[in-house]
N, C-alpha and C positions, 0 to 999 in steps of 0.2 A: 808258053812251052815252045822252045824252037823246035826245027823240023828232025832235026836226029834222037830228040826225045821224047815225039810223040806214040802213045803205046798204041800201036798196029794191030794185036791180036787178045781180045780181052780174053780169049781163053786158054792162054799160057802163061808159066809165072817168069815173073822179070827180076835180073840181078840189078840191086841197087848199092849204094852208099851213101850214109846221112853222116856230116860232119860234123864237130864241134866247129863254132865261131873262133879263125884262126889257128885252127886245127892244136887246141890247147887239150894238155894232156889232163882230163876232167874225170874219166871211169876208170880209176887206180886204184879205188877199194872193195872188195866184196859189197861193201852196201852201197856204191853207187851204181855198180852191175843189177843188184837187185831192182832199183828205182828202174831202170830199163829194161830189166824183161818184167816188171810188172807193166809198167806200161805197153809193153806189144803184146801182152796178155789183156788186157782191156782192148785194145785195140780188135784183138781177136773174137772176144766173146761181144760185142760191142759197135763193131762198126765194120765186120764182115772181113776182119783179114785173113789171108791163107798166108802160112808160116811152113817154109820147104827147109828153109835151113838158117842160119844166123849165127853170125860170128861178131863177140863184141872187142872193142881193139881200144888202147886208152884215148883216144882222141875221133870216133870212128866206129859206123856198124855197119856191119853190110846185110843184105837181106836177101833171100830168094821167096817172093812172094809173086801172090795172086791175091785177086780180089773171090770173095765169097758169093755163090749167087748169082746176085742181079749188079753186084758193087763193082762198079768200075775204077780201075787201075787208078786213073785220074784223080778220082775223089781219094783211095787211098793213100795214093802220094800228098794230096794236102793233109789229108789227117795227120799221116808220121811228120811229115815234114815242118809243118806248120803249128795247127792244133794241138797235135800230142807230144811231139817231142821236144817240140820250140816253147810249149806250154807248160802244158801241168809238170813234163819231166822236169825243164829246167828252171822250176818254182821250188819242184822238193829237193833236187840235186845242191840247188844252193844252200838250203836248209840245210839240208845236212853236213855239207862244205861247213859250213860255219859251225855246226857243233860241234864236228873233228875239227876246227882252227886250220883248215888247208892252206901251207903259203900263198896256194896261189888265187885266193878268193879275191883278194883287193884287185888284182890285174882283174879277173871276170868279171868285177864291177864296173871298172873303168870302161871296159871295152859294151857295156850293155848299149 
């Protein structure tokens, strides 16, 4: 984590953004909006996230979080980042991409 992104005060929430790879336009249908707020709903009940506010955008989310507790910012930034969103979201996202036949499933393949 370089030095302008280290979180300084674990007891205030922090505005972020989590991208898609190639900032590809992926959350364009009600049900893959769903597949993303269920998952920052897991995350919440789950692995201690605070949720201030949240904006989803088709390629793009932004978050105003805190960590819950004793849950440091740190560890929640790997979870959305990495674990849950880079994970399990973009397991079911695909899934679904491919039962609606989304044109753009063959690019999100190529670029895996």
């Amino acid at each position: 984590m370089s030095e302008k992104y280290k979180i300084r005060d674990q007891d205030k929430p922090y505005f972020i953004t989590i991208s898609v790879v190639e900032w590809i336009d992926v959350i364009t249908r009600p049900v893959y909006k769903e597949i993303v707020i269920e998952s920052l709903q897991y995350c919440q009940t789950e692995k201690g996230l605070g949720i201030y506010a949240w904006c989803i955008m088709s390629n793009h989310l932004h978050l105003i979080i805190k960590g819950k507790g004793n849950v440091k910012m740190e560890v929640m930034m790997t979870n959305l980042k990495m674990t849950q969103y880079f994970g399990v979201m973009a397991k079911d996202l695909l899934f679904v991409i491919q039962f609606f036949g989304q044109s753009i499933l063959g690019y999100m393949i190529q670029i895996q």
